[in-house]
N, C-alpha and C positions, 0 to 999 in steps of 0.2 A: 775670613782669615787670610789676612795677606805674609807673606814671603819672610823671615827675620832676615835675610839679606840685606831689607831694607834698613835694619837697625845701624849698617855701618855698610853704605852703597858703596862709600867711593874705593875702600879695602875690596868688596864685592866686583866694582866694578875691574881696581887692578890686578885681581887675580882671577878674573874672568874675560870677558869680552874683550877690555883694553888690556892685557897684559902685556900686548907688544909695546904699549907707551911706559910702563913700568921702570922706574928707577925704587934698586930696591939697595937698602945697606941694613945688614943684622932683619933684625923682626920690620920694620916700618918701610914702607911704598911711599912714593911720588910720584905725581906725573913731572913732567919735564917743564921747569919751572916756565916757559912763552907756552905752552898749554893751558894748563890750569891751577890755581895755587895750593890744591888738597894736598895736604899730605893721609897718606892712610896706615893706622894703626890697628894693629888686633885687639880683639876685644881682651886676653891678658897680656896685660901692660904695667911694668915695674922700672925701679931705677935703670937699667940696665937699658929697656927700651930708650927711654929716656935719653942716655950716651945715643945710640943708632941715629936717632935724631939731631942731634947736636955736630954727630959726624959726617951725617948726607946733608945739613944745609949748610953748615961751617960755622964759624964764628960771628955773632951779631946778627943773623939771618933773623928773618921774619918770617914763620911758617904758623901755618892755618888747619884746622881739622875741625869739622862738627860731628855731633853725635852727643853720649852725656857726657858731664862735664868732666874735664880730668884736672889735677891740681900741678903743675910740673913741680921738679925740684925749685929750692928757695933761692938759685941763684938766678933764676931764669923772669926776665920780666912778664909782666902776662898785660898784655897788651887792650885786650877784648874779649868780653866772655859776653854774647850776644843772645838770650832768649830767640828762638827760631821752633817754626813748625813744619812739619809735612804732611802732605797733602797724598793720599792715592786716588787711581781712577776706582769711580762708586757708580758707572755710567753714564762717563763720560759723551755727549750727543758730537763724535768728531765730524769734523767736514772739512772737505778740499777747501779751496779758494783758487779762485780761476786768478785773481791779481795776483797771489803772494807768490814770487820768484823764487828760488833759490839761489843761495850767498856761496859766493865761495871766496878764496884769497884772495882774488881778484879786489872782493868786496868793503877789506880786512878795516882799510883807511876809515872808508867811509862810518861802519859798524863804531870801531873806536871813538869817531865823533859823537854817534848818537849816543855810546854807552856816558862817555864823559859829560854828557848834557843831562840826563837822565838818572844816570846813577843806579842801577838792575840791580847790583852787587859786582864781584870778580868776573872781569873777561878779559881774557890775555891772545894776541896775535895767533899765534895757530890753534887755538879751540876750535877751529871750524873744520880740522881735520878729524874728529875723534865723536862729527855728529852733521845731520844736517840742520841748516841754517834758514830761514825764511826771513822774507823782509818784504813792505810793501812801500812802492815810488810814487811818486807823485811830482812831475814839473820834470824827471831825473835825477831828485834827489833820496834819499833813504829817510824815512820818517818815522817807520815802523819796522821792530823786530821780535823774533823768537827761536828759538832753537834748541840742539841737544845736547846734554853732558855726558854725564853720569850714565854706564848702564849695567848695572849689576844683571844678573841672567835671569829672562823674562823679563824686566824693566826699563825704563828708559827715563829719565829725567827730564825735563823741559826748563831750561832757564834763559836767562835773558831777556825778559819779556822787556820790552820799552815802545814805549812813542813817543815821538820829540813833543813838546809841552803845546806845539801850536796847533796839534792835531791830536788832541782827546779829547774822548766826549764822542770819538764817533766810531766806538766797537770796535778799534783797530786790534788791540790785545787782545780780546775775543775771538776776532776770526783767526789772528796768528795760532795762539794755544789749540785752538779745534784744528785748525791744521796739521799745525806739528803733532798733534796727537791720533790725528788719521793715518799718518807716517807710521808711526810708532807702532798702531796697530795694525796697520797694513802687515808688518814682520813678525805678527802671532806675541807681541810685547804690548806690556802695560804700561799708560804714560805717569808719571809723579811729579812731584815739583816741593821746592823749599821755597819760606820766604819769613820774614821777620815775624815774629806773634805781635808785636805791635802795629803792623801793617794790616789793619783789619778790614781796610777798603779790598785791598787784593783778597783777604779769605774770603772774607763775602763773595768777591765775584766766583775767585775758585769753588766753592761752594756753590754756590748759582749753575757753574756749568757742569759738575755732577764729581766733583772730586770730593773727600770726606779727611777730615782732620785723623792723622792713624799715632801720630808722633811729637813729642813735644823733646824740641834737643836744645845745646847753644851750640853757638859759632863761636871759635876761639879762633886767635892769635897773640903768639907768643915769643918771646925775642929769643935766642939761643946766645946766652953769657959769651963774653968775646974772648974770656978766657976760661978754661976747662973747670 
């Protein structure tokens, strides 16, 4: 039996652990848009929410939330409604890695490159504030990453997995994920992870390393009318 926190993490997470990152107006949460792009809503949600939203990103914005699917008002464009799964730890076998470093802002440029080569999903400039970060070098360049989001209480999220394309095939994402999730567990927290349901090479592997399918949600984004 795992957590319903888990049902709407990123709401979990900013009114929990991250709340000092919280941008809040009426009922709905953000984090700070060079964080990360969630917005988080409660589970009841009506027109009214709907305004709150419209007023914390402003006019034409582009904002993002998963969990199950919501329909916004008819003047609002809906951009992506993206089938997505989650994964929890089912015994998880974590381990250090003596390579994998830790990232920090320092590292922010580099990271940027790999995501845009690779394509994980959303990672914005200061996300490495709000989690730790791993990444493994080779020659001095960044080839490989993973790190943390989301952490609703007792949980932890693990996104961003990537490796630059010239270097898979040799377990790089696997040692990252067992790492960051040694972290994870190091602090009495459980690790989890989202990732597309059409991505079924990743579940597999998630699955292989001891994680269990718990949630079937979408990924929305949606435009907010540029006028009221």
């Amino acid at each position: 039996m795992t957590s319903p926190l888990l049902d709407n993490p990123a709401w979990a997470s900013l009114t929990g652990p991250h709340a000092r990152f919280a941008e809040k107006h009426g009922r709905v949460l953000r984090y700070p848009v060079d964080v990360a792009p969630f917005l988080a809503i409660p589970d009841e949600f009506d027109v009214d929410g709907w305004r709150d939203v419209a007023e914390l990103a402003g006019p034409g914005a582009v904002v993002a939330f998963s969990g199950r699917r919501r329909t916004p008002p008819p003047s609002w464009e809906v951009l992506e409604q993206l089938p997505g799964v989650q994964l929890v730890d089912d015994g998880v076998a974590d381990a250090e890695d003596a390579e994998a470093v830790r990232l920090t802002a320092a590292d922010v440029p580099e990271m940027l490159d790999l995501v845009k080569s690779t394509n994980p999903g959303p990672f914005l400039p200061r996300v490495v504030e709000i989690g730790r970060y791993l990444g493994i070098r080779r020659g001095g360049a960044l080839i490989a990453m993973a790190g943390e989001r989301l952490r609703p209480p007792g949980w932890t999220e693990i996104s961003a997995v990537c490796t630059d394309p010239a270097f898979r095939g040799q377990g790089l994402a696997t040692r990252l994920v067992l790492a960051v999730a040694a972290g994870i567990r190091a602090r009495g927290e459980k690790p989890f992870l989202h990732t597309s349901a059409a991505n079924t090479n990743a579940i597999r592997l998630y699955v292989s390393l001891g994680f269990r399918l718990r949630y079937r949600l979408t990924f929305s984004a949606v435009r907010v009318p540029e006028t009221p």
